[in-house]
PDB file as gemmi writes it, atoms N, CA and C in Angstrom:
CRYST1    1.000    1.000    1.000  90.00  90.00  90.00 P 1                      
ATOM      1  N   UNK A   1      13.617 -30.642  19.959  1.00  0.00           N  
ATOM      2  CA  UNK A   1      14.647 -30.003  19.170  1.00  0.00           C  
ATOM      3  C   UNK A   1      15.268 -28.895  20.023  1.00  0.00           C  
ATOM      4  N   UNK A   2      16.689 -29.092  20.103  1.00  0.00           N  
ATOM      5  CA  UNK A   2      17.406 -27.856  20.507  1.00  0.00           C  
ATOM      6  C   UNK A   2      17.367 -26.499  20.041  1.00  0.00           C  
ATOM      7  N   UNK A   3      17.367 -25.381  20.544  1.00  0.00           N  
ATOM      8  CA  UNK A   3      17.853 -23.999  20.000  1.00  0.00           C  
ATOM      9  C   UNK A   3      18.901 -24.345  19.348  1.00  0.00           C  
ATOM     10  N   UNK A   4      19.748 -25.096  19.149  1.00  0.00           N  
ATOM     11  CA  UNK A   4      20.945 -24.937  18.367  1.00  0.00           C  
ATOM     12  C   UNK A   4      20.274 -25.658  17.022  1.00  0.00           C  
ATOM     13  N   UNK A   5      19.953 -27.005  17.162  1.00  0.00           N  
ATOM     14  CA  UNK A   5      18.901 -27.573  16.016  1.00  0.00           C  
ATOM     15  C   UNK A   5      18.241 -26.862  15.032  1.00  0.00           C  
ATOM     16  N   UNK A   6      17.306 -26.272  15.935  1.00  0.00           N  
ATOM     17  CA  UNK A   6      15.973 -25.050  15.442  1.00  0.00           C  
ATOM     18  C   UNK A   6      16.983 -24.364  14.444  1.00  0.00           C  
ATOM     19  N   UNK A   7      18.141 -23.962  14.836  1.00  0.00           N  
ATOM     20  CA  UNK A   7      18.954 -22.208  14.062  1.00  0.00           C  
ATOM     21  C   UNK A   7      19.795 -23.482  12.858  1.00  0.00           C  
ATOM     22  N   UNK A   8      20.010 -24.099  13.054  1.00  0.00           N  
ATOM     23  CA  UNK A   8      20.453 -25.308  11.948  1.00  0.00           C  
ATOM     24  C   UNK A   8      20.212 -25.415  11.451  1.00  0.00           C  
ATOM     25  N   UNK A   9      18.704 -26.244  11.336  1.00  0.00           N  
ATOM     26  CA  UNK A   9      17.565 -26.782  10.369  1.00  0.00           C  
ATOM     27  C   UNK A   9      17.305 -25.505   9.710  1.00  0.00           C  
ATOM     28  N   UNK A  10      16.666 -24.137  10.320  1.00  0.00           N  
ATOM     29  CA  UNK A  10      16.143 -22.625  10.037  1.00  0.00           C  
ATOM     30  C   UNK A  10      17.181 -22.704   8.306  1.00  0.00           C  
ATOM     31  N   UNK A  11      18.446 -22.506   8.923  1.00  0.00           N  
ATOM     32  CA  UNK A  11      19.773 -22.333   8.095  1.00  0.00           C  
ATOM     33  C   UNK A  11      19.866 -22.508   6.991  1.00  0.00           C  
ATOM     34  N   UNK A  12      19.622 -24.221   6.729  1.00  0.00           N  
ATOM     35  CA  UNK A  12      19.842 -25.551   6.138  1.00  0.00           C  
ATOM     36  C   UNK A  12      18.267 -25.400   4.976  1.00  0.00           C  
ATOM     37  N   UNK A  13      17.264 -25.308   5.549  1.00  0.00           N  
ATOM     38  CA  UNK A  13      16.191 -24.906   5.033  1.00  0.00           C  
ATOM     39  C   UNK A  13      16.457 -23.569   3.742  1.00  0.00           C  
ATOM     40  N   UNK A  14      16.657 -22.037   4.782  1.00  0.00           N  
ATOM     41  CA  UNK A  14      16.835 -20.678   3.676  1.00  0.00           C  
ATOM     42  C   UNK A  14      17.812 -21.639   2.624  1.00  0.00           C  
ATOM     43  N   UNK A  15      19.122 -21.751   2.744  1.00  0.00           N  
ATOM     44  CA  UNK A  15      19.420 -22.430   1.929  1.00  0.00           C  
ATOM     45  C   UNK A  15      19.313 -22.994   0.625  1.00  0.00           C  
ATOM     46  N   UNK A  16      18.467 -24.246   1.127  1.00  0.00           N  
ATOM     47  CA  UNK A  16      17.476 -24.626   0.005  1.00  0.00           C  
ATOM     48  C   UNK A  16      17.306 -24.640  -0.705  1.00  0.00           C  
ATOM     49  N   UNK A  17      15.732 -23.418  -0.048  1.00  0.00           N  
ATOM     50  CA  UNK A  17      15.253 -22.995  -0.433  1.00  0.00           C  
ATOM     51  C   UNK A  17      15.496 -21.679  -1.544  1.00  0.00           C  
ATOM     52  N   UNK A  18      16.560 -20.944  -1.185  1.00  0.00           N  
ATOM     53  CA  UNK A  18      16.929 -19.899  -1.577  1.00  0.00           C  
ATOM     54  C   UNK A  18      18.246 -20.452  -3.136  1.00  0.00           C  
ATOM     55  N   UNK A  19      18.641 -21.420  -2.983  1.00  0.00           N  
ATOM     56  CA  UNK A  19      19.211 -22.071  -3.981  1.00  0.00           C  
ATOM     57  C   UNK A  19      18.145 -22.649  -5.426  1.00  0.00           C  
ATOM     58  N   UNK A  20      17.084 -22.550  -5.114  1.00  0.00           N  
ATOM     59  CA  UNK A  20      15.777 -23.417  -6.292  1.00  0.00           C  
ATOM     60  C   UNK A  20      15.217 -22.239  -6.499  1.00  0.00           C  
ATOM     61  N   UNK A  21      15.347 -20.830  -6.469  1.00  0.00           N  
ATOM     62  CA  UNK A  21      15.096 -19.803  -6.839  1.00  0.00           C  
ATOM     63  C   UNK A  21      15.700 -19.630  -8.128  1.00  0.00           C  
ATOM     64  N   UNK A  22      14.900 -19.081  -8.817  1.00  0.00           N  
ATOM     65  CA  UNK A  22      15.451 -17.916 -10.566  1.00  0.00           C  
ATOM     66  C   UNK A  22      16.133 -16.457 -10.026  1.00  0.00           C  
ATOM     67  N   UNK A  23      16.795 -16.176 -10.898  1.00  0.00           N  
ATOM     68  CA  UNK A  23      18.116 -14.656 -10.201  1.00  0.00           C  
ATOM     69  C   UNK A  23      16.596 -14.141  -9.896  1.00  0.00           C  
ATOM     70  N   UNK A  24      15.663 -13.454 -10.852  1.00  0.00           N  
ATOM     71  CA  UNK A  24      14.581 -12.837 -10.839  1.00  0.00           C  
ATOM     72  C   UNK A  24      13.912 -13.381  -9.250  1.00  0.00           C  
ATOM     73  N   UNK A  25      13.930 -14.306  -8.882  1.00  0.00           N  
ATOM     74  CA  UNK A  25      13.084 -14.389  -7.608  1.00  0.00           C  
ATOM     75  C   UNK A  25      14.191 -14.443  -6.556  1.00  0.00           C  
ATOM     76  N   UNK A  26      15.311 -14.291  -6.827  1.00  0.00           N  
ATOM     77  CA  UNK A  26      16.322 -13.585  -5.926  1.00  0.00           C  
ATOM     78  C   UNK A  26      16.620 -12.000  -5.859  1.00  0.00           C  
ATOM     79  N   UNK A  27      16.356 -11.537  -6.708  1.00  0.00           N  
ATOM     80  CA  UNK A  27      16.479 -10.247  -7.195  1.00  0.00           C  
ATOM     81  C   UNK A  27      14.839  -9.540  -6.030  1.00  0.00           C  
ATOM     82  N   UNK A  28      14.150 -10.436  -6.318  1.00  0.00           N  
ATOM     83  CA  UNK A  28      12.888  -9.719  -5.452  1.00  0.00           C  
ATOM     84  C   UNK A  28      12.780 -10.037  -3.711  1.00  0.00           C  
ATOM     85  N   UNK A  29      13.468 -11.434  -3.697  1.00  0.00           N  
ATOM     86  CA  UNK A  29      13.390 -11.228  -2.853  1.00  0.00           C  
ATOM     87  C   UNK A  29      14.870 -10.530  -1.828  1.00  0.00           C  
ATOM     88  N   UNK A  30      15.538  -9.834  -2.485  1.00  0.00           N  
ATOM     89  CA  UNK A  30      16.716  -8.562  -1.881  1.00  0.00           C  
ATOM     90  C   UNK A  30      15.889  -7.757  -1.855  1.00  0.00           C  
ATOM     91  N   UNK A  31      15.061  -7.480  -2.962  1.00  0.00           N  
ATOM     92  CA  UNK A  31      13.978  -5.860  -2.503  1.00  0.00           C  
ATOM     93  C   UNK A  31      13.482  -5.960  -1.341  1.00  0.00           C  
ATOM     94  N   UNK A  32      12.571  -7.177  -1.434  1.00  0.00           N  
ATOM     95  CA  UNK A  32      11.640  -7.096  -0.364  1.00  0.00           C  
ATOM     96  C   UNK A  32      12.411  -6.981   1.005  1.00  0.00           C  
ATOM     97  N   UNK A  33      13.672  -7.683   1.234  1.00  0.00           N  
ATOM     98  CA  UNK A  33      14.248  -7.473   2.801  1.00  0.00           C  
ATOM     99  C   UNK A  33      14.602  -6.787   2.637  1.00  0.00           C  
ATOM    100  N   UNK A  34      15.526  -5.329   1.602  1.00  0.00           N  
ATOM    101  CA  UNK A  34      15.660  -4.143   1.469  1.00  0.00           C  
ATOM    102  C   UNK A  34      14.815  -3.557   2.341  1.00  0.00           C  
ATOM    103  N   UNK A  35      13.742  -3.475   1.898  1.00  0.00           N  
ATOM    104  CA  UNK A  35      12.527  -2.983   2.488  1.00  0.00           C  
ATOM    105  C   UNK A  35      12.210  -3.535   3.456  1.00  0.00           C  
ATOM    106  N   UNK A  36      11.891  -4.147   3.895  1.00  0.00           N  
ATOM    107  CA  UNK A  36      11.639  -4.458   5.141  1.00  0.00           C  
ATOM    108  C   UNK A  36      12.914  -3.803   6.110  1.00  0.00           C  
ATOM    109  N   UNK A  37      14.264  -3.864   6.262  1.00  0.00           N  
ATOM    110  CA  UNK A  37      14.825  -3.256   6.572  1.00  0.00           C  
ATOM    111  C   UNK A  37      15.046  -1.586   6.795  1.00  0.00           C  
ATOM    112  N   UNK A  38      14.776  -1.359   5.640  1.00  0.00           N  
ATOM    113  CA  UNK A  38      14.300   0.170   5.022  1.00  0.00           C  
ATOM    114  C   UNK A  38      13.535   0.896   6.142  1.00  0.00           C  
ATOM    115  N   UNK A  39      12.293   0.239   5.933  1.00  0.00           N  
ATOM    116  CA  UNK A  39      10.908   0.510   6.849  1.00  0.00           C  
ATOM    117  C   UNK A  39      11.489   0.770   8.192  1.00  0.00           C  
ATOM    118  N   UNK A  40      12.446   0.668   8.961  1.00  0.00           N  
ATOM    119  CA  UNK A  40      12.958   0.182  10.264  1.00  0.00           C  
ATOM    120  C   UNK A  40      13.573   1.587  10.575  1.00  0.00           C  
ATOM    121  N   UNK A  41      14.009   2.420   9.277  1.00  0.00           N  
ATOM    122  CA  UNK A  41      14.761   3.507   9.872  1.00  0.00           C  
ATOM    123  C   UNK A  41      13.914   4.481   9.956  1.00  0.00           C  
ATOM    124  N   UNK A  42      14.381   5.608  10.363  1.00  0.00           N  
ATOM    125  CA  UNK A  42      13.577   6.842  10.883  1.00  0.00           C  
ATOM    126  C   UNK A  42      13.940   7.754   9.368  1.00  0.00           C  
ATOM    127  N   UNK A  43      12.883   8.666   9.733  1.00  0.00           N  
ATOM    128  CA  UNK A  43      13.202   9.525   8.017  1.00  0.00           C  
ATOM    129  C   UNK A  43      14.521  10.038   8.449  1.00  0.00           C  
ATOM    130  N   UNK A  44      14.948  10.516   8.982  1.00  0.00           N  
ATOM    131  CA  UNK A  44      16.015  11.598   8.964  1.00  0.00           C  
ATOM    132  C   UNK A  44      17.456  10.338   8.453  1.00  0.00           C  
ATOM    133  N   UNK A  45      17.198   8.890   8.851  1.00  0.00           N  
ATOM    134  CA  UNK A  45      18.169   8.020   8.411  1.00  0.00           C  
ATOM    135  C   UNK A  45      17.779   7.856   6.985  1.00  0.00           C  
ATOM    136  N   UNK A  46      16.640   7.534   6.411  1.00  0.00           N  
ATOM    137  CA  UNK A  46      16.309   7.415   4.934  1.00  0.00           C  
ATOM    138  C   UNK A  46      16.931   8.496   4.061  1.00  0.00           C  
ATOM    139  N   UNK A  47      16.683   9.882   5.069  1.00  0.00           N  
ATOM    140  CA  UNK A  47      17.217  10.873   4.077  1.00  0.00           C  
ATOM    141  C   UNK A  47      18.678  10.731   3.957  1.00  0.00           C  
ATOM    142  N   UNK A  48      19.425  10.382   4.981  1.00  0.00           N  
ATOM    143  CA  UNK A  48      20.962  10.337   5.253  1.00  0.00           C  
ATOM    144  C   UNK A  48      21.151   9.448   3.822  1.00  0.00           C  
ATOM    145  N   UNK A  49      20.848   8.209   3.799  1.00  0.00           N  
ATOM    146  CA  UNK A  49      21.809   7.076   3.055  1.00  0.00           C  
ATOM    147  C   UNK A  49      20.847   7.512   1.686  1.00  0.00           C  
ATOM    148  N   UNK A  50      19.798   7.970   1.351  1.00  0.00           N  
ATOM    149  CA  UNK A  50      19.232   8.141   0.004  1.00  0.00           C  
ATOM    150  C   UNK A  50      20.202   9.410  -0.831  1.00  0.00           C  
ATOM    151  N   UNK A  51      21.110   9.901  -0.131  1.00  0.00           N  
ATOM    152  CA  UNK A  51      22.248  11.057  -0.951  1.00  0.00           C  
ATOM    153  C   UNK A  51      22.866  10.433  -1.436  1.00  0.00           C  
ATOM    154  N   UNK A  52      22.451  11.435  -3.033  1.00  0.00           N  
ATOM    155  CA  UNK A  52      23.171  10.675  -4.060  1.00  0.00           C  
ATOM    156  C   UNK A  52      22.780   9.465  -4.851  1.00  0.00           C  
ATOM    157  N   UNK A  53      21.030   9.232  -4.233  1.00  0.00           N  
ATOM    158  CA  UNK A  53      20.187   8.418  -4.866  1.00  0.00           C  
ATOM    159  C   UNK A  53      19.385   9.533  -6.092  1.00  0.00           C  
ATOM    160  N   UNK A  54      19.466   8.754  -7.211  1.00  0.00           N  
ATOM    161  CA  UNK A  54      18.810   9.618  -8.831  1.00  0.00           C  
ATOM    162  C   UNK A  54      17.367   8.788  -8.928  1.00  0.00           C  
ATOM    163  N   UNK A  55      16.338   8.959  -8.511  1.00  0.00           N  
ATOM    164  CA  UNK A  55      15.494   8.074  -9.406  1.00  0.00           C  
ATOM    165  C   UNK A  55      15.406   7.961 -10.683  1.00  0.00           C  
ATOM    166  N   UNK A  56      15.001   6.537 -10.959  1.00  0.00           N  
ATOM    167  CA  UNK A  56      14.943   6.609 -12.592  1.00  0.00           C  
ATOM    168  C   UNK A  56      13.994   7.599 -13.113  1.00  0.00           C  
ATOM    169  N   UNK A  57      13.868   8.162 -14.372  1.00  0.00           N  
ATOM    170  CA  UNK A  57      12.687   8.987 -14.644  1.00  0.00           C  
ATOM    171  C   UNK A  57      12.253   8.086 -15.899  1.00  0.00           C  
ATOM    172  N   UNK A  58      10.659   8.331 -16.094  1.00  0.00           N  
ATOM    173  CA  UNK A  58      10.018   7.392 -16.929  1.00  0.00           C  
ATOM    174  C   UNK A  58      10.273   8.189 -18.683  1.00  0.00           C  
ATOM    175  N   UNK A  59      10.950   7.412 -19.137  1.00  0.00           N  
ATOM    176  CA  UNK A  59      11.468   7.927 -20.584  1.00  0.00           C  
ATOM    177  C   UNK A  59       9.442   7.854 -21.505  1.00  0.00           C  
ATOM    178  N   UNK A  60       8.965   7.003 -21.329  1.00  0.00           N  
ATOM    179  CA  UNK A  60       7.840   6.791 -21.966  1.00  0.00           C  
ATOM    180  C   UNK A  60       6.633   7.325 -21.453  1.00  0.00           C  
ATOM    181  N   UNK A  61       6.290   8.984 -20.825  1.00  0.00           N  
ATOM    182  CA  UNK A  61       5.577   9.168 -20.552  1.00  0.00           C  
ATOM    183  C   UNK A  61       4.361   9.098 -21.395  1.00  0.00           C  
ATOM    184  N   UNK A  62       3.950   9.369 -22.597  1.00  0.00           N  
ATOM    185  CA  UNK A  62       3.004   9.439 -23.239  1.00  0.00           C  
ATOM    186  C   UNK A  62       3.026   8.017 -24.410  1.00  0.00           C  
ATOM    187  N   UNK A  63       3.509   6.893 -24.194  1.00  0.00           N  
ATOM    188  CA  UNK A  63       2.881   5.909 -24.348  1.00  0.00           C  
ATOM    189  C   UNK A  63       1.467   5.329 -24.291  1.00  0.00           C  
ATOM    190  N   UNK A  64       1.358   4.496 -24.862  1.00  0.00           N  
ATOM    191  CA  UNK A  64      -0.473   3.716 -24.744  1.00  0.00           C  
ATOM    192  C   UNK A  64      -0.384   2.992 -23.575  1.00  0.00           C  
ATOM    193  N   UNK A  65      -1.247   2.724 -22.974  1.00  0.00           N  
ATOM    194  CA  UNK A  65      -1.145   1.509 -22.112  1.00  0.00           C  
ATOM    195  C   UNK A  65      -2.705   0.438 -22.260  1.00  0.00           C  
ATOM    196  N   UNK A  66      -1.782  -0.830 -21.993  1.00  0.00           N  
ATOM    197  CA  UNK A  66      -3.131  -1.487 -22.260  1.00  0.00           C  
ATOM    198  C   UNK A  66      -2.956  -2.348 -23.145  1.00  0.00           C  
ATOM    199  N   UNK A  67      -4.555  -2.692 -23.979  1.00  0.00           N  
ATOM    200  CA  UNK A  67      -4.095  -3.279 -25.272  1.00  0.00           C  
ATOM    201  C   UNK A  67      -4.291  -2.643 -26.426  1.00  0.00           C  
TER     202      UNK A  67                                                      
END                                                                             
């Protein structure tokens, strides 16, 4: 198989694969290469592009948990 083949088939495959997915297992897997990407920068870049990021705050702190 050619390098050109290999990056074809690779292609043709995500594809796919990435088409027989639920939004939900598309949705996770954007996090996860988010992150993985993420991981790659240096803090001082995390801090740059996180301005103007709100985390959510947990409305249900004193909820039950469990059963």
């Amino acid at each position: 198989m050619t390098q050109n083949e290999r990056e074809e088939l690779i292609f043709d495959l995500a594809q796919y694969r990435v088409s027989k997915l639920s939004k939900a297992g598309l949705v996770a897997m954007a996090v996860d290469q988010m992150c993985l990407l993420l991981s790659n920068e240096t803090d001082e870049q995390l801090l740059k592009v996180s301005l103007g990021y709100q985390p959510k705050e947990n409305k249900n702190k004193n909820t039950a948990k469990g059963f």
